[in-house]
Residue frames relative to the residue before (quaternion, step in Angstrom):
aa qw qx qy qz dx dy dz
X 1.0000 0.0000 0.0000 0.0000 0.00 0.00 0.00
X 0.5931 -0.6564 0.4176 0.2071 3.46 -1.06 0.65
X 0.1803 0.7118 -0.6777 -0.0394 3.85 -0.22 -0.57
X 0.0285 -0.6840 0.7289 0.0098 3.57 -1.40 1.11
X 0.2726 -0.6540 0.7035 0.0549 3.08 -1.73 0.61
X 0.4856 0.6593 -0.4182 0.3931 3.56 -1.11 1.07
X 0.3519 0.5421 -0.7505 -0.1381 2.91 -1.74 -0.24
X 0.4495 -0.7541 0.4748 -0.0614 3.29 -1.40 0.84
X 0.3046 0.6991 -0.6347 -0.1247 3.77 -0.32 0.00
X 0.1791 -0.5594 0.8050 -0.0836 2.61 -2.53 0.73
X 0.6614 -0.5161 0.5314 0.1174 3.29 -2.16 0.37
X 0.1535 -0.7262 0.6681 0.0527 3.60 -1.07 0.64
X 0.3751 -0.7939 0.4747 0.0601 3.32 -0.90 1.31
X 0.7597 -0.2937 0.2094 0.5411 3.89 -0.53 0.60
X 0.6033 0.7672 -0.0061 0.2177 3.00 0.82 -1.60
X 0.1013 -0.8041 0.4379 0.3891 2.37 0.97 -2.13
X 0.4266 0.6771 -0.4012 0.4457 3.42 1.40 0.35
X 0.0806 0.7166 -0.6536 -0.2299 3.51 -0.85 0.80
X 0.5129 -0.4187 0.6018 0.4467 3.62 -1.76 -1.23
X 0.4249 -0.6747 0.5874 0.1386 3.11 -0.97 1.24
X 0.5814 -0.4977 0.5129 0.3887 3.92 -0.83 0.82
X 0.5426 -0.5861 0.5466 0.2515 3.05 -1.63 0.51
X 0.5720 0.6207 -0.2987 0.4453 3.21 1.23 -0.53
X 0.6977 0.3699 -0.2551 0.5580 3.46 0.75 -0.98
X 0.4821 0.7331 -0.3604 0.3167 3.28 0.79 -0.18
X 0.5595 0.5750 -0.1350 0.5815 3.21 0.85 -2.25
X 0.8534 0.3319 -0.2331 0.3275 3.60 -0.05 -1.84
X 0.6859 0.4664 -0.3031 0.4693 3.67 1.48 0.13
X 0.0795 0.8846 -0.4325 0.1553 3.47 1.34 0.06
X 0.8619 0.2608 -0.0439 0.4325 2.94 0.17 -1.87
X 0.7082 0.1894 -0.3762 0.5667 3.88 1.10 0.80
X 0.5414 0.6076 -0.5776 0.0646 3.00 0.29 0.64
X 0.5094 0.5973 -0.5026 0.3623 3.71 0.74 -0.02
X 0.6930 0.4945 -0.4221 0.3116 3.66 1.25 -0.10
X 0.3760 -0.7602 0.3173 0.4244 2.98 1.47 0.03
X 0.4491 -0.8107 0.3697 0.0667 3.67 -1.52 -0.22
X 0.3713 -0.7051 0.4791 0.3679 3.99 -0.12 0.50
X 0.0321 -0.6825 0.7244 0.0917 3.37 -1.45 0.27
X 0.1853 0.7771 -0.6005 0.0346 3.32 -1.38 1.27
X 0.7442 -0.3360 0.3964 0.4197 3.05 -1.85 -0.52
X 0.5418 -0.5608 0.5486 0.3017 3.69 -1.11 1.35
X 0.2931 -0.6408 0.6041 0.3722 3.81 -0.84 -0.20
X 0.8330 0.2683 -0.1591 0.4569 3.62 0.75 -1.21
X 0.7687 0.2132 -0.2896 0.5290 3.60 1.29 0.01
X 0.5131 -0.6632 0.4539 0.3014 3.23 -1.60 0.24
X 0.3775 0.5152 -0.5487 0.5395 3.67 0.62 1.49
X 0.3953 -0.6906 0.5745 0.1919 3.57 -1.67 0.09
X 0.4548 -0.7270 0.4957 0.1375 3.13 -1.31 0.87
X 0.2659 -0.7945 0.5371 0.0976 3.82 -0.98 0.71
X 0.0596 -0.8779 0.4750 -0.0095 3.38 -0.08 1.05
X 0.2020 -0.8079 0.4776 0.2801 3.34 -0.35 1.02
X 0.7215 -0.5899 0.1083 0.3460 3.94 -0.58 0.97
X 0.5767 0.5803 -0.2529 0.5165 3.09 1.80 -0.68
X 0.3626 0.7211 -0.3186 0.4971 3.83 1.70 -0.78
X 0.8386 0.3568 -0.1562 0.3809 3.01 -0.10 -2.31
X 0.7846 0.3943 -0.3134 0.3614 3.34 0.55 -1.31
X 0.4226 0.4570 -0.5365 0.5698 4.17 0.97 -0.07
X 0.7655 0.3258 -0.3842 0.4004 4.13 -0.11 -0.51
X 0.4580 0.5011 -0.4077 0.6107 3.80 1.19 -0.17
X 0.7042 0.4825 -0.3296 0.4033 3.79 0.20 -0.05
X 0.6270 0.4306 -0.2471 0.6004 3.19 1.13 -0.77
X 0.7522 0.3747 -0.4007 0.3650 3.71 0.71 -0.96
X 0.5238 0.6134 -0.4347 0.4005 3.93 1.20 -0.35
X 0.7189 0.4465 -0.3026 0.4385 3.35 0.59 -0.15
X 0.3217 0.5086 -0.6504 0.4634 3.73 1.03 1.23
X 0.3721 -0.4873 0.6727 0.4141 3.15 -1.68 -0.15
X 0.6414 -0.4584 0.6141 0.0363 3.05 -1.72 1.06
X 0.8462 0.2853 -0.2314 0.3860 3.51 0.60 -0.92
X 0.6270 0.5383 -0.3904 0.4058 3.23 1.50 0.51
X 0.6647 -0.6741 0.1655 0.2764 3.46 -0.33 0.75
X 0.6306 0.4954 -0.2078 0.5601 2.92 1.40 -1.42
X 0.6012 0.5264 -0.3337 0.5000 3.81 0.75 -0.61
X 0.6532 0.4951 -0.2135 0.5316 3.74 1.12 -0.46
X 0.6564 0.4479 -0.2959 0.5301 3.09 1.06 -0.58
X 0.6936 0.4660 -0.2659 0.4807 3.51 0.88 -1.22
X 0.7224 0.3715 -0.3989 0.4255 3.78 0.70 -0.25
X 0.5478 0.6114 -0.3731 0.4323 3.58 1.28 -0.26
X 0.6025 0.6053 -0.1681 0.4923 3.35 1.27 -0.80
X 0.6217 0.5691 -0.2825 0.4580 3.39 0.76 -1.72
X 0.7960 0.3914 -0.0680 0.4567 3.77 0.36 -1.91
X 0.4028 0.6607 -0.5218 0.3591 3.67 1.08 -0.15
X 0.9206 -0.0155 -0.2210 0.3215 3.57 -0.80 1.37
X 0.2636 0.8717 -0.3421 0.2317 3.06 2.33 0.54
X 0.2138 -0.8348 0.4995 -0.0887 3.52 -0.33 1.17
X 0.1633 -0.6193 0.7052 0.3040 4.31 -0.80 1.12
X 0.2775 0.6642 -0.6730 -0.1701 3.42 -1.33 0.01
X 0.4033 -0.6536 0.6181 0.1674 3.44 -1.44 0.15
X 0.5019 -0.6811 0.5192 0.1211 3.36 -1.97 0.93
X 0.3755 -0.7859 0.4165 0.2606 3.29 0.26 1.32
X 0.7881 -0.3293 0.3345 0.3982 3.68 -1.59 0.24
X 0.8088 0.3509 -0.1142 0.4579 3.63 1.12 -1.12
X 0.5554 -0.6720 0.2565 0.4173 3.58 1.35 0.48
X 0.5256 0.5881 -0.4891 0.3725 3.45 1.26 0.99
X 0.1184 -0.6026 0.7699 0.1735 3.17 -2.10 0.46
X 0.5237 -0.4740 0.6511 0.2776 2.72 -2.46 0.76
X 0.1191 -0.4967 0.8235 0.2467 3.27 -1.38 0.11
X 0.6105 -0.5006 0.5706 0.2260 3.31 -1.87 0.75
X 0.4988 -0.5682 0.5110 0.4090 4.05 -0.85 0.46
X 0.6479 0.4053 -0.2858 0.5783 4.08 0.89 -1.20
X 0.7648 0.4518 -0.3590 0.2866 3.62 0.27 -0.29
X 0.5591 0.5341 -0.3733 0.5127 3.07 2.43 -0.61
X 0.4327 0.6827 -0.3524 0.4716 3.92 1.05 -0.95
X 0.8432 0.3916 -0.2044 0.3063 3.56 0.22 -1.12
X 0.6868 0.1653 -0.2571 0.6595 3.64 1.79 -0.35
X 0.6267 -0.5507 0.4288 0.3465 3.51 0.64 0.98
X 0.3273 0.7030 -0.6293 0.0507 3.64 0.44 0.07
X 0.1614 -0.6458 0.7334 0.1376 3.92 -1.34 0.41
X 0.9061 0.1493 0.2139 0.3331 3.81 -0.94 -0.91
X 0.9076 0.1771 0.1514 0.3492 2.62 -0.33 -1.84
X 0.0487 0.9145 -0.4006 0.0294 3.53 -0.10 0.59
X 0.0235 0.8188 -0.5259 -0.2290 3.48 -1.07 0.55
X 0.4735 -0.7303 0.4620 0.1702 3.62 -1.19 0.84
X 0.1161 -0.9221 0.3637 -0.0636 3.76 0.09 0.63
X 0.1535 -0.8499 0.4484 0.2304 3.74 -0.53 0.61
X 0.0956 0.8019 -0.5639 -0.1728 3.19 -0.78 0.91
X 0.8200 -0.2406 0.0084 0.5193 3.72 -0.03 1.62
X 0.7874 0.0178 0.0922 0.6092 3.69 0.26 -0.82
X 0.7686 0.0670 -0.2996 0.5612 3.98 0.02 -0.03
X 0.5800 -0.4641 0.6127 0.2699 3.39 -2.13 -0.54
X 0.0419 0.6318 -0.7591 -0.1512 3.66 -0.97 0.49
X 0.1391 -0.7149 0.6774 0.1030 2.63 -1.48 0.98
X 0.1774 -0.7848 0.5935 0.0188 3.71 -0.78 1.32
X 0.3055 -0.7103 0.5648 0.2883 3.09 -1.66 -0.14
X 0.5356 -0.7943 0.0867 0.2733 3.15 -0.61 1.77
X 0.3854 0.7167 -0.3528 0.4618 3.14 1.18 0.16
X 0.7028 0.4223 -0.0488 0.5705 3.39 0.35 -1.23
X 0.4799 0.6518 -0.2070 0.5496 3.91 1.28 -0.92
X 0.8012 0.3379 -0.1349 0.4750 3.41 0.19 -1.38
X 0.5736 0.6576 -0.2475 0.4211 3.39 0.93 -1.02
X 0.6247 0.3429 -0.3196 0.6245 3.70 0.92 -1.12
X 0.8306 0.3276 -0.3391 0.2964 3.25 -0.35 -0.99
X 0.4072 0.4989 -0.5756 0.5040 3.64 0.97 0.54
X 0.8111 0.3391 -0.2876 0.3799 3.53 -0.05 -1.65
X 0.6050 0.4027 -0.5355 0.4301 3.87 0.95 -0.13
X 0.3778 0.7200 -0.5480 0.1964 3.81 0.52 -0.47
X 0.7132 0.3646 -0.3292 0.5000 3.68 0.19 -1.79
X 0.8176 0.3026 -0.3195 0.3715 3.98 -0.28 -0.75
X 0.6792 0.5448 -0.4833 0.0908 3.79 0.76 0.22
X 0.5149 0.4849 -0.4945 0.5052 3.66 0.99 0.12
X 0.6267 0.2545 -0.5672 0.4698 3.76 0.05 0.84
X 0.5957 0.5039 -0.4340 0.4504 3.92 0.97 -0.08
X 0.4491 0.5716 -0.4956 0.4754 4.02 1.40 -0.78
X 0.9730 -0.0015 -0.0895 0.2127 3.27 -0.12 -1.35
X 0.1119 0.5731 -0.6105 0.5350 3.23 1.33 1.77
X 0.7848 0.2856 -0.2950 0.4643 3.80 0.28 -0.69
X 0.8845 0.2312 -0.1309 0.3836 3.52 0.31 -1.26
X 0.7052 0.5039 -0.2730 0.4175 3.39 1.00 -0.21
X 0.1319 0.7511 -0.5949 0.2540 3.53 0.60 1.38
X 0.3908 -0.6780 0.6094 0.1274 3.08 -1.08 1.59
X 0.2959 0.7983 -0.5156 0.0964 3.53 0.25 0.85
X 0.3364 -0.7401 0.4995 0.2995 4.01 0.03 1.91
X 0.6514 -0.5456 0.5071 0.1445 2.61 -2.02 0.52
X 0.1824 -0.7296 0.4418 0.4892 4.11 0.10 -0.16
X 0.7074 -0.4920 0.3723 0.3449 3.26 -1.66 0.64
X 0.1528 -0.7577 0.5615 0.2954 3.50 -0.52 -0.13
């Protein structure tokens, strides 16, 4: 499994191609030649970089819905909607897809973020913006998530 550290900003060409940090770089070494998925966030409006070994352990978990249930059809039809292999070229670029730039508003400027095992990649605008409006509610989210009062057993 991966674990990155970071967040980065950087520049999107005409194109839509940026340069991945050197940092992420180094910390992707050892997958890049498999190369990598890029998609649509589900809960934000930025995209998500999956290195291939990532995606396919989460492709493993999603094959195992039934198929004949709707909502599970819906949710996988949904999930993969604009789901892209792409790959880090020799010089430390990626394409972003034109529909994939459209979908997180990207303009210019970008910032490149770790969240544990993939990349979101945002536009910084839009970037800053969450992490302002998550600011006021996240120390009641820390310890809704991390602060379980869970006792030790006696010995």
């Amino acid at each position: 499994m991966v674990s990155l550290i970071g967040t980065y900003e950087c520049k999107a060409d005409a194109k839509g191609r940026l340069m991945i940090p050197v940092a992420f770089k180094k910390q992707l070494s050892p997958v890049l030649q498999e190369g990598f998925v890029l998609k649509r966030s589900v809960f934000q409006s930025c995209l998500e970089l999956y290195p291939m070994a990532e995606w396919n352990l989460l492709m493993q978990k999603i094959n195992t819905l039934n198929r004949f249930k709707k909502k599970n059809n819906d949710f996988i039809r949904r999930f993969t909607a604009g789901v892209k292999v792409v790959e880090i070229d020799s010089t430390g670029r990626l394409l972003i897809p034109k529909d994939l730039i459209s979908f997180a508003g990207i303009t210019k400027e970008l910032v490149l973020s770790s969240a544990v095992n993939i990349i979101e990649i945002w536009d910084k605008d839009q970037y800053e913006k969450t992490i302002d409006e998550d600011t006021v509610d996240f120390a009641d989210l820390a310890e809704e998530v991390m602060g379980l009062d869970e006792e030790l057993p006696l010995k």
